[in-house]
N, C-alpha and C positions, 0 to 999 in steps of 0.2 A: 581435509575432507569437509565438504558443508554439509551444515547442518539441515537444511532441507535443499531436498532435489524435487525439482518439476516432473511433474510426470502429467498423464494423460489425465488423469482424474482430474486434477485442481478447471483443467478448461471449464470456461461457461458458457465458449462457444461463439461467442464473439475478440477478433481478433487481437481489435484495441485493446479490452480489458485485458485478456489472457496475456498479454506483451507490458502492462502493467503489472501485470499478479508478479511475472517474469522480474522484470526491474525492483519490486518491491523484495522478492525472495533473493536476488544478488546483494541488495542492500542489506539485510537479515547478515547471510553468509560472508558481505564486506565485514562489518563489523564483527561477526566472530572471529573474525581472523585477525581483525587490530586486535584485539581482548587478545587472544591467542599469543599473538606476538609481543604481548604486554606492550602497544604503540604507545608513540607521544599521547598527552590526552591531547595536542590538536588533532591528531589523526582519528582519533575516535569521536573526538567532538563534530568534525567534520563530517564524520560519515551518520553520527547523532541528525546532524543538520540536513544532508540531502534525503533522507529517510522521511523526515517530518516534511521535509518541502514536496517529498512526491507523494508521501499521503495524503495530503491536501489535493495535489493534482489530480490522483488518481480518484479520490471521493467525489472531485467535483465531476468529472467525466462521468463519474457510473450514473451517479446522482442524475446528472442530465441526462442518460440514454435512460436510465428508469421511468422518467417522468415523460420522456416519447414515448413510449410503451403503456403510459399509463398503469405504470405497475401499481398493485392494489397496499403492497405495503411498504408503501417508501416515507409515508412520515416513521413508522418500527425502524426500517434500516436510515434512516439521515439521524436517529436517534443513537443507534447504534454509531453510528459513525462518527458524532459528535462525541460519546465517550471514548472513542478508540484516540480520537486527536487528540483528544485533551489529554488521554493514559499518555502517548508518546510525547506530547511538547511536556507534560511533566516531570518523565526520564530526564529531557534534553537539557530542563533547567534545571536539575538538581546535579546533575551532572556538571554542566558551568560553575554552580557554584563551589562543589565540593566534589572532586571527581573522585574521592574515596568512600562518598556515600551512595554509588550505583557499586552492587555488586554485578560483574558482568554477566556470571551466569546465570543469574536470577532475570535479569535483564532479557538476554539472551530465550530462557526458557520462555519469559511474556509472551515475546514476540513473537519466537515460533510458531507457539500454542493461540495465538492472537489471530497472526495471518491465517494460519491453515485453518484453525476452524473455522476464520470468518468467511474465506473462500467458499470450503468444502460445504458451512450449513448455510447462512446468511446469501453469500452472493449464488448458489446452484438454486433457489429458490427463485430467482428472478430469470432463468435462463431461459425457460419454456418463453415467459412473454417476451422475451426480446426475439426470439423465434418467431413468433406469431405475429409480429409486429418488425420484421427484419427490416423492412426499406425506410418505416420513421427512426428506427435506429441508427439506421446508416447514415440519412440525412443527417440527424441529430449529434453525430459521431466528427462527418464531417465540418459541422457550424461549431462543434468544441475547439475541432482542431484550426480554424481558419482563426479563431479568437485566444485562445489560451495556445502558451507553448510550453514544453517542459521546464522544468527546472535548471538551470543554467549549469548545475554541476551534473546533470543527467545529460544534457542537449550538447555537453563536450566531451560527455564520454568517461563521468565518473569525478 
């Protein structure tokens, strides 16, 4: 059973994002379930790795439809968002080093509690302006996507 399920609420209303939030929440739920199945630790390193490499994707996207929108507090959240990378590439190297010195359900609980709030209070905060501001969004949505592409273990399907 995962550990978080999508629901209606997490949306922000924009597609993209909400289809990231999506991908990043499977990622959460991957790895509960290596932990779960006590996996190789390549398989949980692995899924350690695609996690960080779509956090980054996914921050740099919001990041840039924020800044179409002119959103008012986007140095707050790119602040935000630089602690949250560095929390997760810090799991991913202690992890490397020493895979007995991640506990997974503590691990596990971060993250949870990481994405959903960041979701539910940080990212629903910018939802009205990218509303109000739908079409340099969209532009803006599609100039991310003509230049960056997912992550290569996302863009094959895991």
């Amino acid at each position: 059973m995962p550990i978080i399920h999508w629901t209606p609420d997490f949306s922000v209303g924009v597609s993209s994002l909400d289809t990231d939030h999506k991908i990043l929440i499977s990622l959460i739920n991957q790895l509960d379930d290596a932990i779960r199945a006590s996996a190789a630790g390549q398989t949980i390193g692995s899924v350690l790795d695609a996690l960080l490499d779509y956090t980054d994707y996914h921050f740099a996207r919001e990041e840039a439809l924020m800044a179409a929108c002119d959103y008012p507090d986007l140095e707050a959240h790119l602040r935000t968002h630089n602690t949250l990378r560095a929390q997760v590439h810090d799991i991913r190297v202690r992890y490397r080093r020493n895979p007995e010195s991640i506990h997974g359900r503590e691990v596990l609980a971060f993250l949870k509690n990481w994405l959903t709030a960041h979701i539910m209070g940080r990212d629903k905060l910018y939802s009205s302006f990218m509303h109000g501001s739908a079409q340099k969004v969209q532009e803006a949505d599609q100039a991310f996507g003509a230049v960056y592409e997912p992550p290569l273990s996302i863009a094959a399907g895991g």
